[in-house]
C-alpha positions as a Markdown table, in Angstrom:
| # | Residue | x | y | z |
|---|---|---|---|---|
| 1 | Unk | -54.1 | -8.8 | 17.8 |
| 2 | Unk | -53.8 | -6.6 | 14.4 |
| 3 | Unk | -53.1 | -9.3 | 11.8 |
| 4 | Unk | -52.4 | -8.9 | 8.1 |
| 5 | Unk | -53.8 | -11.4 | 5.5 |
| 6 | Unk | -51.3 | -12.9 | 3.3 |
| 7 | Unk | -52.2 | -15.1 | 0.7 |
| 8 | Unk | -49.3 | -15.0 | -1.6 |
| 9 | Unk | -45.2 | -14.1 | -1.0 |
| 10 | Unk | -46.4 | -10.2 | -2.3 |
| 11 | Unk | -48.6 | -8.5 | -0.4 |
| 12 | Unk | -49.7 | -5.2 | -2.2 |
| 13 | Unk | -49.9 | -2.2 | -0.1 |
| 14 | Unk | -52.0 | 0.9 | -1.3 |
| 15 | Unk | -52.1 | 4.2 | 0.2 |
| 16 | Unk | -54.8 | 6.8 | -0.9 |
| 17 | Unk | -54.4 | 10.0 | 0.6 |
| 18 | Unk | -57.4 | 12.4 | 0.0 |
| 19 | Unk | -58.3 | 15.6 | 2.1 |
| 20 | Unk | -56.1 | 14.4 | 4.8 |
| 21 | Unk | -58.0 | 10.7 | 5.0 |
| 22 | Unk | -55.7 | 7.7 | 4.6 |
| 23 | Unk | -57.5 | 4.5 | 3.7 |
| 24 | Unk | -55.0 | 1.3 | 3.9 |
| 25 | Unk | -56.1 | -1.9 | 1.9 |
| 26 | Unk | -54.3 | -4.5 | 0.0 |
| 27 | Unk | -55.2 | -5.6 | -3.3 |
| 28 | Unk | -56.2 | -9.5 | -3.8 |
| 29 | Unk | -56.4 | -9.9 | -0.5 |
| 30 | Unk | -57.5 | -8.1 | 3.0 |
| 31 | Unk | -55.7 | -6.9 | 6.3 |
| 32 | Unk | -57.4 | -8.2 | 9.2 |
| 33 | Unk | -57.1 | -5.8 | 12.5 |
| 34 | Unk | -57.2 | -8.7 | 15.1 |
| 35 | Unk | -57.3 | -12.5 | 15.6 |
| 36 | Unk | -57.4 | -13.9 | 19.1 |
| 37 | Unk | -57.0 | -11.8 | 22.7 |
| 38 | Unk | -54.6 | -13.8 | 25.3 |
| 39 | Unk | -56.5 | -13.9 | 28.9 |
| 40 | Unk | -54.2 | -14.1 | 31.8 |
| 41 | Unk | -55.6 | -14.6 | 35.2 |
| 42 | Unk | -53.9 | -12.5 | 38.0 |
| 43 | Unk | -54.0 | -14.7 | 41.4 |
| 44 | Unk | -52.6 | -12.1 | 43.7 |
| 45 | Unk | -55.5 | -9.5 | 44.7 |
| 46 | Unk | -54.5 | -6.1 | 44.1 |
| 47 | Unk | -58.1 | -4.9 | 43.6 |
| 48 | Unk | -58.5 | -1.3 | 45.4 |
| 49 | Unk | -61.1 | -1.4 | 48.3 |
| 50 | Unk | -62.7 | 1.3 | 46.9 |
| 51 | Unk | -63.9 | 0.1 | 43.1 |
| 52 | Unk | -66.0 | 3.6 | 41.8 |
| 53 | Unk | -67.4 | 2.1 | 38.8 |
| 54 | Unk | -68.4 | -1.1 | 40.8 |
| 55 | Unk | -72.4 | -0.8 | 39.8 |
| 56 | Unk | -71.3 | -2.8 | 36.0 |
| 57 | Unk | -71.3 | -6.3 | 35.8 |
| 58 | Unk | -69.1 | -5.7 | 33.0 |
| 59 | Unk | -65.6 | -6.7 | 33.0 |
| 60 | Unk | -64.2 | -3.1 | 34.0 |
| 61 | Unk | -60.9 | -1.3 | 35.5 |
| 62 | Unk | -61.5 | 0.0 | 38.6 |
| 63 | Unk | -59.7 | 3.3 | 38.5 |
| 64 | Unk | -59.5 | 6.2 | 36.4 |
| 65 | Unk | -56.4 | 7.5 | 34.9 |
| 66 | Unk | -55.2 | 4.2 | 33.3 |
| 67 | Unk | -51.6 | 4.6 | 33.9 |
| 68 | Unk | -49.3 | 3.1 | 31.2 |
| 69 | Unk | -45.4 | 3.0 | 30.1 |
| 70 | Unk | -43.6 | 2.0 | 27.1 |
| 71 | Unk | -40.2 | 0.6 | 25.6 |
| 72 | Unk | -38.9 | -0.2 | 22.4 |
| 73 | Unk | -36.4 | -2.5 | 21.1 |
| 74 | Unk | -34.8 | -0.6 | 18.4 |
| 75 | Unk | -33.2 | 3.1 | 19.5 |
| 76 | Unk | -31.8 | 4.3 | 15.9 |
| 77 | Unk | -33.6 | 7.4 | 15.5 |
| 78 | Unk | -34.3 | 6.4 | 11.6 |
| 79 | Unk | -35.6 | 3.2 | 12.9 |
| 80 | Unk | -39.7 | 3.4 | 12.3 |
| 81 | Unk | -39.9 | 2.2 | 15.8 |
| 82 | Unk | -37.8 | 4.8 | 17.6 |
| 83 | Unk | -38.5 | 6.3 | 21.8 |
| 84 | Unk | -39.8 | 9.7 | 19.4 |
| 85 | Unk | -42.2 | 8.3 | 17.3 |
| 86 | Unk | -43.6 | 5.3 | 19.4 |
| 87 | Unk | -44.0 | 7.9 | 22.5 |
| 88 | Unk | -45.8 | 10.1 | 19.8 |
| 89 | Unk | -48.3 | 7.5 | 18.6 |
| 90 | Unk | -49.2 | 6.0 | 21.9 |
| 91 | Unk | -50.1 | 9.9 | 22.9 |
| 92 | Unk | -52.3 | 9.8 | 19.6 |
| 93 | Unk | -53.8 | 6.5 | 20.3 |
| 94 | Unk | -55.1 | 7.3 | 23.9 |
| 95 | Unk | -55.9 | 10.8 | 23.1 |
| 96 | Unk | -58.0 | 9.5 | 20.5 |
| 97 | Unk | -60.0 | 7.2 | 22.9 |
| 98 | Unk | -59.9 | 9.8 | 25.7 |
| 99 | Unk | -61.8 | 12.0 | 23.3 |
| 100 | Unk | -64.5 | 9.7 | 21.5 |
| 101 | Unk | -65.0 | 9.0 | 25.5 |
| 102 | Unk | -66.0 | 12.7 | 26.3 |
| 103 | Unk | -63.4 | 12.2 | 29.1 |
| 104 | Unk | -64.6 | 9.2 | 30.5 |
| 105 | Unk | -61.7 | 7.1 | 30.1 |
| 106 | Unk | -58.1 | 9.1 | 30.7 |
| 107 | Unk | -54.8 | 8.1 | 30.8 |
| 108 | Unk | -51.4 | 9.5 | 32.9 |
| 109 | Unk | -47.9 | 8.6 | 32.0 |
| 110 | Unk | -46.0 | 6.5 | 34.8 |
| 111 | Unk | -43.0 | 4.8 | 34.3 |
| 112 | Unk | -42.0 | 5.1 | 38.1 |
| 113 | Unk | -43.9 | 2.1 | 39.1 |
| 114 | Unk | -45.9 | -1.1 | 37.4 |
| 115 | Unk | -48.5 | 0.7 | 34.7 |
| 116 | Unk | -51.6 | -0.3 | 33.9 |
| 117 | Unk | -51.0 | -0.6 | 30.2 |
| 118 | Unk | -47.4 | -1.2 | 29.2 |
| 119 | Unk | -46.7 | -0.9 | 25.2 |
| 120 | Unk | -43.9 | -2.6 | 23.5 |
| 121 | Unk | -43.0 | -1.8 | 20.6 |
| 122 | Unk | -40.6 | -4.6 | 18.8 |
| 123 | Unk | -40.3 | -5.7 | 15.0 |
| 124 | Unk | -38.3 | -8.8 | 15.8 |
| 125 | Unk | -40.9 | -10.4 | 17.4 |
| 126 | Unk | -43.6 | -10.9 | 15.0 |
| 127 | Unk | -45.0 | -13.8 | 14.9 |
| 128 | Unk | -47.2 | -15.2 | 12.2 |
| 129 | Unk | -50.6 | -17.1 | 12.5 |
| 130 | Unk | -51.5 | -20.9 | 11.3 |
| 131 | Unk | -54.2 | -19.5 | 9.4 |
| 132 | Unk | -52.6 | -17.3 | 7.1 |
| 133 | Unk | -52.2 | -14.2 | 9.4 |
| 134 | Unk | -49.1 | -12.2 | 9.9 |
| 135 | Unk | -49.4 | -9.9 | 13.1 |
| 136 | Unk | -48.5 | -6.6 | 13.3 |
| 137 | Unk | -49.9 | -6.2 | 17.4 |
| 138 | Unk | -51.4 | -7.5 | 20.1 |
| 139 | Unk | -53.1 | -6.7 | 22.9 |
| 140 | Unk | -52.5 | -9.0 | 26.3 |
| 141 | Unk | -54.9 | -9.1 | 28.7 |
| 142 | Unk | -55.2 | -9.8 | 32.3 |
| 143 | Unk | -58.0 | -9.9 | 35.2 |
| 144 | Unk | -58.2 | -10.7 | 38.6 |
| 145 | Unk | -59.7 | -14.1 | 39.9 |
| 146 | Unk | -62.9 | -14.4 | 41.1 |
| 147 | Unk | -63.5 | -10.4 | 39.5 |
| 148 | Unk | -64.9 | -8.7 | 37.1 |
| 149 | Unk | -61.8 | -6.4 | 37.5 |
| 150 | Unk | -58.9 | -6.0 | 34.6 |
| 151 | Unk | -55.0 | -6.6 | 35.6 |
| 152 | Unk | -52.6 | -4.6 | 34.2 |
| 153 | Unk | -52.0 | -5.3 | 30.4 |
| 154 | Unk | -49.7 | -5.5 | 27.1 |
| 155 | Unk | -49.6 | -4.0 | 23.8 |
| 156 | Unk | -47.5 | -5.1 | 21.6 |
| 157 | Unk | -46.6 | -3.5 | 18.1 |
| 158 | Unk | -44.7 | -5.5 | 15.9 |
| 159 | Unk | -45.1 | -3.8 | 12.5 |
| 160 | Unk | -44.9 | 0.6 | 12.7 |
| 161 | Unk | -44.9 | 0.8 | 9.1 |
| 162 | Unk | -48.9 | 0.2 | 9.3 |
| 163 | Unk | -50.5 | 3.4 | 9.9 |
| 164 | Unk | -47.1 | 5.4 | 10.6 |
| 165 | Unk | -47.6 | 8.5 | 9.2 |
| 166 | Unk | -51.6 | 8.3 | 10.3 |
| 167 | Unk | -53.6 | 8.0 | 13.3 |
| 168 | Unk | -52.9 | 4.5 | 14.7 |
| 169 | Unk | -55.2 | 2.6 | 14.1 |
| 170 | Unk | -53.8 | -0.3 | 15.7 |
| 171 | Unk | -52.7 | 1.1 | 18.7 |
| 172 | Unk | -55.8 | 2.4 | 19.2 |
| 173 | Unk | -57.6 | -1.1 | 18.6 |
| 174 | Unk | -55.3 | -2.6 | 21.1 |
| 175 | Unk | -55.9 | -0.2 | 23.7 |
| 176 | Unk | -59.2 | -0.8 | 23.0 |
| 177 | Unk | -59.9 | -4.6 | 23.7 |
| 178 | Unk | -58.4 | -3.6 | 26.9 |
| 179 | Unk | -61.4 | -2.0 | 28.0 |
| 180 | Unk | -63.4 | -4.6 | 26.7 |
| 181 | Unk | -64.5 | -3.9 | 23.1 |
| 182 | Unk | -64.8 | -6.3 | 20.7 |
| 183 | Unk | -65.2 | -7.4 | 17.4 |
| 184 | Unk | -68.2 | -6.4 | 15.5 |
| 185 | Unk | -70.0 | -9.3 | 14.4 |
| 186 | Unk | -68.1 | -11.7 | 16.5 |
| 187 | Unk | -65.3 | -13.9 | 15.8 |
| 188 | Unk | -67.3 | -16.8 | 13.5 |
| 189 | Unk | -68.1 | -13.9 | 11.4 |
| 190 | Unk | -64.8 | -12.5 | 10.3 |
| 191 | Unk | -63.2 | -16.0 | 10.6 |
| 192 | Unk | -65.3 | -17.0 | 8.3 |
| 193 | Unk | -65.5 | -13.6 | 5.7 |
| 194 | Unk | -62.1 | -12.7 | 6.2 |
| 195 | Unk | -60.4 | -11.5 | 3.2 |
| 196 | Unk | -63.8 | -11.0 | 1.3 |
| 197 | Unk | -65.5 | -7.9 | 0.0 |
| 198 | Unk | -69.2 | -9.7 | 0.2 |
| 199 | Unk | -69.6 | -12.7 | 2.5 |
| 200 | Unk | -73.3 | -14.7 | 2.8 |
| 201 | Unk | -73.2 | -15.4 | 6.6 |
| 202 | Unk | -76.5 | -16.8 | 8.4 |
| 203 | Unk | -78.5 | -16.5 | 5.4 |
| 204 | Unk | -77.4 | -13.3 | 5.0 |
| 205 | Unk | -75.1 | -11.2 | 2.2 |
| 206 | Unk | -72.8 | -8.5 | 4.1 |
| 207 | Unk | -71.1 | -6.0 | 2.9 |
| 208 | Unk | -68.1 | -6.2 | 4.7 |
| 209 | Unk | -67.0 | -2.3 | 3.5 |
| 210 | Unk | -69.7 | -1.4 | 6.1 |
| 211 | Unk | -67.5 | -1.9 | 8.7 |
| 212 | Unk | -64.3 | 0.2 | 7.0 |
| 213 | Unk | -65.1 | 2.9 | 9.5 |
| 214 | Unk | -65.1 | 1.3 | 12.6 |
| 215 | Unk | -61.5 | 1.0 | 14.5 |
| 216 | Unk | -62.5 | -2.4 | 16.0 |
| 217 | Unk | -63.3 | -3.9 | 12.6 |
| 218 | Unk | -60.4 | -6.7 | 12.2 |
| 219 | Unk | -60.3 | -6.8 | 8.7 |
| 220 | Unk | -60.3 | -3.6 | 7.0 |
| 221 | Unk | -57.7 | -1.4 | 7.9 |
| 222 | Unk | -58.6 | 2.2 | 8.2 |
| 223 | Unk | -56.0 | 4.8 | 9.7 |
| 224 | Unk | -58.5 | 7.3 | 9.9 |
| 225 | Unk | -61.7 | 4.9 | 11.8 |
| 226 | Unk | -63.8 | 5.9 | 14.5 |
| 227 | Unk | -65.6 | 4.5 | 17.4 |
| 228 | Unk | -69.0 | 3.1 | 16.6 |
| 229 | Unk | -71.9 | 4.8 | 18.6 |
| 230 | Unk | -72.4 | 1.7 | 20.2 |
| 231 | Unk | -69.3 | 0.9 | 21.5 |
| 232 | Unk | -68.5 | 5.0 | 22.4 |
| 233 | Unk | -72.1 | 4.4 | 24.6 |
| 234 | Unk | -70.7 | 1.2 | 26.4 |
| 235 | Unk | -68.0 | 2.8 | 27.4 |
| 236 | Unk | -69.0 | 6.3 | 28.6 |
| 237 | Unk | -72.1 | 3.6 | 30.4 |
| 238 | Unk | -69.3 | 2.4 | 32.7 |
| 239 | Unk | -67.0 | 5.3 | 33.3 |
């Protein structure tokens, strides 16, 4: 879930655009880029008899090209969720991931039957946390019982505006804790330094700017954020 921080009725939006680089923050307070994953448990099993990456214990898909479709609520073509521009950034998003994969994990277009990924893009729908948080996406997740095998999936964008005119950083994210990634540092760690620029955790002061460059960071929102090492080598380790 991509969640922005809102500790007052104004939230203050800054764009600096250097060189091509777009850096999204808010001033007095901090966007966070994810809160809580829902888990649905598929019953039915449509795993495929033949499961090529089944040498991981991981929790894994089982076939390569992930197939996904999309919809949008909102069909003005000044709307910033029109079919052009969401079709556009989902194209971004998983050529992005397709990419800092070296072609391990791919993706195929499919609309004729039930995709593996389907995105929704809808700005009437967003919700807004207990804690503070408003969301602008969310990634739904499902596996099979008994599996260490992923169900087809959701991603839902409820706020364009972040990231429009950038690489989406959010879509990307999403798409992302669909193939497993998570957090870095875990959840007690930005739950509990959310919204900080230094944070003493476990003994420890952090720097929480370290993590401006890396996509699955939820609180620092950076159009322009990469794949850590790390979580590039997890990856290419199971596809």
């Amino acid at each position: 879930m991509v969640d922005r921080w809102k500790t007052s009725d104004t939230v203050w939006l800054v764009v600096l655009v250097f060189g091509g680089l777009f850096w999204l923050s808010t001033l007095g307070n901090s966007s966070r880029i994810d809160g809580s994953i829902t888990g649905n448990v598929i019953y039915e099993n449509n795993i495929s008899d033949e499961d090529p990456f089944s040498d991981t214990s991981e929790m894994h898909w089982d076939h390569m090209p992930l197939t996904w479709a999309y919809e949008t609520t909102d069909r003005k073509y000044d709307s910033p969720c029109n079919q052009d521009w969401f079709n556009r950034k989902i194209n971004e998003a998983l050529d992005f991931i397709t990419n800092e994969t070296l072609g391990a994990v791919t993706f195929e277009k499919n609309s004729s039957s039930t995709p593996d990924i389907f995105f929704v893009c809808d700005t009437e729908l967003q919700p807004f946390r207990g804690d503070g948080y408003e969301t602008i996406a969310e990634a739904f997740i499902s596996y099979y019982e008994g599996s260490n095998i992923y169900a087809p999936g959701e991603v839902v964008l409820y706020d364009p505006t972040v990231c429009e005119n950038a690489l989406p950083g959010p879509l990307i994210h999403e798409v992302l804790h669909l193939l497993g990634l998570e957090h870095p540092m875990g959840e007690d760690f930005w739950d509990a330094c959310g919204g900080k620029k230094w944070c003493n955790y476990n003994n420890k002061t952090i720097y929480l700017d370290e993590y401006r460059w890396d996509v699955m960071a939820p609180m620092v929102r950076e159009c322009d954020a990469r794949t850590s090492d790390k979580d590039k080598e997890y990856l290419i380790g199971i596809y």
